[in-house]
C-alpha positions as CSV (number, residue, x, y, z in Angstrom):
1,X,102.8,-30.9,-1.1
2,X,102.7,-30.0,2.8
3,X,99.5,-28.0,4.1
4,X,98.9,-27.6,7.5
5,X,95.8,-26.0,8.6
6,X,94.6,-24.5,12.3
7,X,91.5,-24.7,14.3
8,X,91.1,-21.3,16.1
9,X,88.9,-21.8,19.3
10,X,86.6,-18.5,20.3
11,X,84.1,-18.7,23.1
12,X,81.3,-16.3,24.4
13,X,79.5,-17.3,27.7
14,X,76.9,-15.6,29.7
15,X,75.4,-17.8,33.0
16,X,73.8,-20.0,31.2
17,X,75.4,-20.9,28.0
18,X,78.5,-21.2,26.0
19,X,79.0,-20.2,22.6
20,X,82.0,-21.7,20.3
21,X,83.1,-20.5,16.6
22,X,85.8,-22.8,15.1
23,X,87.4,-21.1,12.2
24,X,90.4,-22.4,10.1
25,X,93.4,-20.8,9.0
26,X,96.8,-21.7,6.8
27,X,97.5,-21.6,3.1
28,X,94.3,-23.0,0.8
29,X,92.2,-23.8,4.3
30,X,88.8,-23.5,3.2
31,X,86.4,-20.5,4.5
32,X,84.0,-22.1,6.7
33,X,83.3,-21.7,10.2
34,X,81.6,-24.3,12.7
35,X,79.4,-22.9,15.9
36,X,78.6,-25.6,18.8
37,X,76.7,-24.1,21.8
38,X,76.5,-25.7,25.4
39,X,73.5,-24.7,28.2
40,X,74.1,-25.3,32.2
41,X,71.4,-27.0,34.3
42,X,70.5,-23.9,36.4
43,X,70.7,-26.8,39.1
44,X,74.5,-27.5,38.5
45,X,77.1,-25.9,39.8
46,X,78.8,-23.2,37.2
47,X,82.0,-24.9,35.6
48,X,83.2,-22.9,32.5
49,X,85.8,-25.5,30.9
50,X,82.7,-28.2,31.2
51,X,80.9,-25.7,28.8
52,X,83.8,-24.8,26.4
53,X,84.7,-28.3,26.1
54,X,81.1,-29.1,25.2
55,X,80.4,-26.4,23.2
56,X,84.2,-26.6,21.3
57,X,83.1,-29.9,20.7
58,X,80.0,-29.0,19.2
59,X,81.8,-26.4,16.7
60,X,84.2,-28.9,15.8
61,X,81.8,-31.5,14.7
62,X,79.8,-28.5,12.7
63,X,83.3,-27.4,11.0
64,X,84.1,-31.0,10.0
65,X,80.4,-31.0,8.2
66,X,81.0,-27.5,6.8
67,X,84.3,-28.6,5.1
68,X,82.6,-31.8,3.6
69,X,80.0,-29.7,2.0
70,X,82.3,-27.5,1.3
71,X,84.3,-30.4,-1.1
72,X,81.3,-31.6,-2.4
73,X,80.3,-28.4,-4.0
74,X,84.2,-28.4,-5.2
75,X,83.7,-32.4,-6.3
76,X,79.9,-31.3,-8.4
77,X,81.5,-28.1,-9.7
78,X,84.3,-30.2,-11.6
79,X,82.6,-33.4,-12.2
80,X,78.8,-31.7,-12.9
81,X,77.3,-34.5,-11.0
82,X,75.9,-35.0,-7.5
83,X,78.9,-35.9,-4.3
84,X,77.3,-38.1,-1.8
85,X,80.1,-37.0,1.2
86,X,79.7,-38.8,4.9
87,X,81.2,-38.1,8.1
């Protein structure tokens, strides 16, 4: 069996923050989305790819913790006993 699954990247910004949603697609990905936000120092200069990287980083991390809970409740659902699931 080959899968292959894709991250999709989509940001919203205003002046002061970054917003990130990280959603998967491909054959049997999982529905579950990650979010990751990043705020600018009103003090530091305005750099938006400092702020997406942040904040993509954010919604990665949060997507890779969605998908473990999301096989653990597959894992309790067949076995009918408790998945202990770490990062």
């Amino acid at each position: 069996m080959k899968n292959r699954w894709n991250i999709y990247l989509a940001f919203e910004e205003d002046e002061q923050r970054t917003a990130c949603t990280a959603t998967l697609s491909g054959e049997g990905a999982p529905d579950v989305r990650g979010h990751g936000y990043s705020r600018r120092n009103p003090q530091d200069e305005p750099d938006t790819r400092i702020g997406e990287e942040i904040a993509a980083a954010r919604a990665c991390s949060n997507l890779a913790h969605e998908i473990l809970e999301k096989a653990a409740g597959d894992i309790e659902a067949r076995t009918h006993r408790p998945a202990h699931l770490s990062v």
